[in-house]
BALOBA-1460 file (C-alpha; in Angstrom, 3 decimals):
// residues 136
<rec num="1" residu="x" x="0.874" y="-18.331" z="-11.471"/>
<rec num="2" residu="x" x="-1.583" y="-15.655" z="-11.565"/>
<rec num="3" residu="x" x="-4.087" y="-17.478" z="-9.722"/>
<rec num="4" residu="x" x="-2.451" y="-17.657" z="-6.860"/>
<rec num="5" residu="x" x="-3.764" y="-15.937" z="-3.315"/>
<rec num="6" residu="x" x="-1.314" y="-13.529" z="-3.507"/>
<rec num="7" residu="x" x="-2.123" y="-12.090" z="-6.728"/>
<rec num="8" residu="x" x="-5.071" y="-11.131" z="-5.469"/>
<rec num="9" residu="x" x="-3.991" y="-9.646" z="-2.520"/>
<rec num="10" residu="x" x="-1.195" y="-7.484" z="-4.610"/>
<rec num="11" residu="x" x="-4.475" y="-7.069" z="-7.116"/>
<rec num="12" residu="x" x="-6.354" y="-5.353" z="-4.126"/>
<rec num="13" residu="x" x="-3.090" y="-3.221" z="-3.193"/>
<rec num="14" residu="x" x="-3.448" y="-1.831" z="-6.607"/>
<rec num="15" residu="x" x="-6.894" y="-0.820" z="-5.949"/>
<rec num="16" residu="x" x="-6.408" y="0.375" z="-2.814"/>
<rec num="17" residu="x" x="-3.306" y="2.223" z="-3.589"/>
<rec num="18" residu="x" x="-4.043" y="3.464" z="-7.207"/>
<rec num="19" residu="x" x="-7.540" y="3.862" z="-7.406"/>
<rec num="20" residu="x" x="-8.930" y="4.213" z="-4.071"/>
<rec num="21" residu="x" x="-6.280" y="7.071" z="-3.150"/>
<rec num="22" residu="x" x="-7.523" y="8.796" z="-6.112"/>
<rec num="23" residu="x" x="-11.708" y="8.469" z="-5.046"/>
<rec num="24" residu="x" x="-11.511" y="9.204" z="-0.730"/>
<rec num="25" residu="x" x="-10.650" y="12.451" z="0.558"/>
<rec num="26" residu="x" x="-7.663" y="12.218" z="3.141"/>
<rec num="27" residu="x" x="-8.895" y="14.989" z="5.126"/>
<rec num="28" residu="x" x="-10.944" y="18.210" z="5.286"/>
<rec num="29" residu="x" x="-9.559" y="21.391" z="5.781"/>
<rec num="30" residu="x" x="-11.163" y="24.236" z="8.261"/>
<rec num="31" residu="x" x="-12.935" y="25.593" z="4.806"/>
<rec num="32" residu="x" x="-14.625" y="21.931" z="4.860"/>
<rec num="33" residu="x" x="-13.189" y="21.337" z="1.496"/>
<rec num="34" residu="x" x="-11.933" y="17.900" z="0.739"/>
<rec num="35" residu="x" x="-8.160" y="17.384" z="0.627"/>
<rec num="36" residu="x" x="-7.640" y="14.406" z="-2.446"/>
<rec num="37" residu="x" x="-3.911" y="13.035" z="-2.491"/>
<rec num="38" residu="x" x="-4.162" y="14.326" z="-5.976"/>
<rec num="39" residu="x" x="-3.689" y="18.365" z="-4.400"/>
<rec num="40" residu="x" x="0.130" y="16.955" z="-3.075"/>
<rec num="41" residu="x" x="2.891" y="15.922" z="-5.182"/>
<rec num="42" residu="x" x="4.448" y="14.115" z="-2.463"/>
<rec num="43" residu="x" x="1.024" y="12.011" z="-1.963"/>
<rec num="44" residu="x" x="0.848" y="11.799" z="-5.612"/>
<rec num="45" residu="x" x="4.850" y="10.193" z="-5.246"/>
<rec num="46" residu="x" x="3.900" y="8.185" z="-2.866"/>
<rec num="47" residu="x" x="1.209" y="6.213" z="-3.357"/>
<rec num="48" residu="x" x="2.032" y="6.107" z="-7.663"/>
<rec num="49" residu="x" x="5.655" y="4.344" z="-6.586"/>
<rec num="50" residu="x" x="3.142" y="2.139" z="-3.928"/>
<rec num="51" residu="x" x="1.089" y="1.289" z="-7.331"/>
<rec num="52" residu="x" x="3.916" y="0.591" z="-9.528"/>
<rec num="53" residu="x" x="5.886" y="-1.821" z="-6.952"/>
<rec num="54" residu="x" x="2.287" y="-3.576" z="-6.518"/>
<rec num="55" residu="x" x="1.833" y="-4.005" z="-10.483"/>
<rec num="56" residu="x" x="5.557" y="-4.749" z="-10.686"/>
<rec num="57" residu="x" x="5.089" y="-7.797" z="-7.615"/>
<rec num="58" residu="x" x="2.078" y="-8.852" z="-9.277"/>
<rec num="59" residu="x" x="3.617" y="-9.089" z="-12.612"/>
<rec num="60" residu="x" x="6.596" y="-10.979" z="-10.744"/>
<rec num="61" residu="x" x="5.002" y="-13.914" z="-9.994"/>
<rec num="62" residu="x" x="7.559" y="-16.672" z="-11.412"/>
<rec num="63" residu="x" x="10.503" y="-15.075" z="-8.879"/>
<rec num="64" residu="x" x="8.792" y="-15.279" z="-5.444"/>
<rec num="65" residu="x" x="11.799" y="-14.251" z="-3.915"/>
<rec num="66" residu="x" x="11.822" y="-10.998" z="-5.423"/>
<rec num="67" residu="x" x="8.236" y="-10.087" z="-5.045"/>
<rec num="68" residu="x" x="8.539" y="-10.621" z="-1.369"/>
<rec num="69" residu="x" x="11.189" y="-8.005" z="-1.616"/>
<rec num="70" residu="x" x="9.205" y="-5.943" z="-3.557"/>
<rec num="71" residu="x" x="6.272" y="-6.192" z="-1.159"/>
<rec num="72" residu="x" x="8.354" y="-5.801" z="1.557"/>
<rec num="73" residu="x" x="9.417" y="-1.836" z="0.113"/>
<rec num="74" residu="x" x="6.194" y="-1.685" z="-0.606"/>
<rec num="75" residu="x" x="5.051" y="-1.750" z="3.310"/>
<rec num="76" residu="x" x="8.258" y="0.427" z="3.913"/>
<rec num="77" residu="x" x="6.984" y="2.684" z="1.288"/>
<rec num="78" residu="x" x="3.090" y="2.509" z="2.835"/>
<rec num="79" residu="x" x="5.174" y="3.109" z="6.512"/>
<rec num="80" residu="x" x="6.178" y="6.293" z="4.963"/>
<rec num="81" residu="x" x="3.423" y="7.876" z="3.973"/>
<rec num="82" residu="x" x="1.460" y="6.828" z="6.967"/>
<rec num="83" residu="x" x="3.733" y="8.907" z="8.762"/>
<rec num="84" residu="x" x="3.285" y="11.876" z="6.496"/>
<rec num="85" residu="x" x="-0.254" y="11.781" z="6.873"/>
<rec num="86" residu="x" x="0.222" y="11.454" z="10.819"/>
<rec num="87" residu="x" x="2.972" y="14.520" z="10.539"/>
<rec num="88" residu="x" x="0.231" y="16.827" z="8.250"/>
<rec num="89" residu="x" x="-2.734" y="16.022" z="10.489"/>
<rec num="90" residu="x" x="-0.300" y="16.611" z="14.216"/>
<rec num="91" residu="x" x="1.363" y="19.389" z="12.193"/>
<rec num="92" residu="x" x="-0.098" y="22.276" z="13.210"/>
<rec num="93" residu="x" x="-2.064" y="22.733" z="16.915"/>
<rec num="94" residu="x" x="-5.487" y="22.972" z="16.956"/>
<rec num="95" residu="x" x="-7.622" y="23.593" z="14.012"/>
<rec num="96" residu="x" x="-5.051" y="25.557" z="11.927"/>
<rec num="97" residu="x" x="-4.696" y="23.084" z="9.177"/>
<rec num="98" residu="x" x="-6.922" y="19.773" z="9.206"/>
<rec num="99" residu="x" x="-9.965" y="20.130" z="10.582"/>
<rec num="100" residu="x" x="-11.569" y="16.428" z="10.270"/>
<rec num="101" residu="x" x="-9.629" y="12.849" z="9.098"/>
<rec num="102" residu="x" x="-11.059" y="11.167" z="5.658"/>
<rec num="103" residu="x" x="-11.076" y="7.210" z="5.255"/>
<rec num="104" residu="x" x="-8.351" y="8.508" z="2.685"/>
<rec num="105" residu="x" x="-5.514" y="8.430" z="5.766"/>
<rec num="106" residu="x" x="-6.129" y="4.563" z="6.627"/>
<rec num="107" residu="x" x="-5.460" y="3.590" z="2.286"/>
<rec num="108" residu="x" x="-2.575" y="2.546" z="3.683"/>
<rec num="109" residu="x" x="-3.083" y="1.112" z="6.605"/>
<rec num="110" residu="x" x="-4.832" y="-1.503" z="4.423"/>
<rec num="111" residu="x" x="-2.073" y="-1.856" z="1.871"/>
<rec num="112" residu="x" x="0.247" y="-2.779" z="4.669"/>
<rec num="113" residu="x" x="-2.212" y="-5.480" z="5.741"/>
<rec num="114" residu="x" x="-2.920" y="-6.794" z="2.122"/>
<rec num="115" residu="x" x="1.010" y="-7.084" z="1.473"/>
<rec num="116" residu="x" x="1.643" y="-8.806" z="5.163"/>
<rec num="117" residu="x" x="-1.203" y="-11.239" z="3.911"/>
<rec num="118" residu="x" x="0.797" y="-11.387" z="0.147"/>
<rec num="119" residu="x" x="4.433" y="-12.300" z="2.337"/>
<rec num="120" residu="x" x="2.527" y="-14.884" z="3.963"/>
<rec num="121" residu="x" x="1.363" y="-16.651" z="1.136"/>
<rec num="122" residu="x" x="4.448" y="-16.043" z="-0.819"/>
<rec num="123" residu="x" x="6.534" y="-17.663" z="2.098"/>
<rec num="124" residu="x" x="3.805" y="-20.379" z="2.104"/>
<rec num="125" residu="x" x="4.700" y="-21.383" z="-1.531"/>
<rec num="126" residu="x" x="8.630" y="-21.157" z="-1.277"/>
<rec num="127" residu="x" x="8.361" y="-23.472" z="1.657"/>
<rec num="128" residu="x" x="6.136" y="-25.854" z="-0.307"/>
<rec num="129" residu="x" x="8.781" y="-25.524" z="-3.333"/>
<rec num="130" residu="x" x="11.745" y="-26.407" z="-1.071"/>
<rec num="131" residu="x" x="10.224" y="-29.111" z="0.535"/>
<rec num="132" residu="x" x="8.896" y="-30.458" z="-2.669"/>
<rec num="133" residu="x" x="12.591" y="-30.518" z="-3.274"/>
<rec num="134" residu="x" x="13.955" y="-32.635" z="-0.614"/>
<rec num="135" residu="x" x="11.723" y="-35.387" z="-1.717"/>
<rec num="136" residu="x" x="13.276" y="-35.983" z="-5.102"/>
């Protein structure tokens, strides 16, 4: 169902990854302009796949099984472009390249919490399911 706790938590991926990445800067450069995710088609890869398994999870809710799985590339996917962010900013020494870190970087640091939080309750309810099952 829809209403469940983990439809909102795969809700507030989607913000985070499909909005939010969109609105915060990731970083500013040694010109002090903002860097958007929007400037890198990698970025852009990245966090529109993170969007669409989210919407695609969220969507899934009668298989559980599957939208754990989904969630789970999901974080695998987030793990990814964590490290690119960490491999752009530790890129280049000194001040060559990225000059100050926007809230932008940690988008999805929070996905990977809100989809940990989404596996939770999804085991939660297939545990309640199977055990509902032994009784008959």
């Amino acid at each position: 169902m829809i209403q469940r706790i983990q439809s909102i938590y795969l809700f507030l991926t989607f913000v985070v990854s499909g909005i939010l990445s969109l609105v915060f800067p990731l970083w500013k450069n040694v010109q002090g302009a903002d860097f958007y995710a929007g400037q890198n088609t990698m970025f852009v890869i990245g966090f529109g796949l993170s969007t669409a398994l989210a919407i695609i999870s969220l969507l899934g809710y009668k298989k559980r099984q599957t939208q754990f799985v989904y969630n789970r590339l999901n974080m695998i996917l987030n793990f990814i472009l964590l490290g690119l962010f960490v491999y752009q900013s530790l890129n280049l020494s000194g001040e060559a390249s990225v000059s100050e870190k926007g809230i932008g970087m940690f988008l999805p640091v929070v996905s990977i919490i809100l989809l940990a939080l989404a596996n939770k309750a999804i085991k939660k309810d297939e545990d309640l399911v199977k055990s509902a099952d032994r009784i008959r």
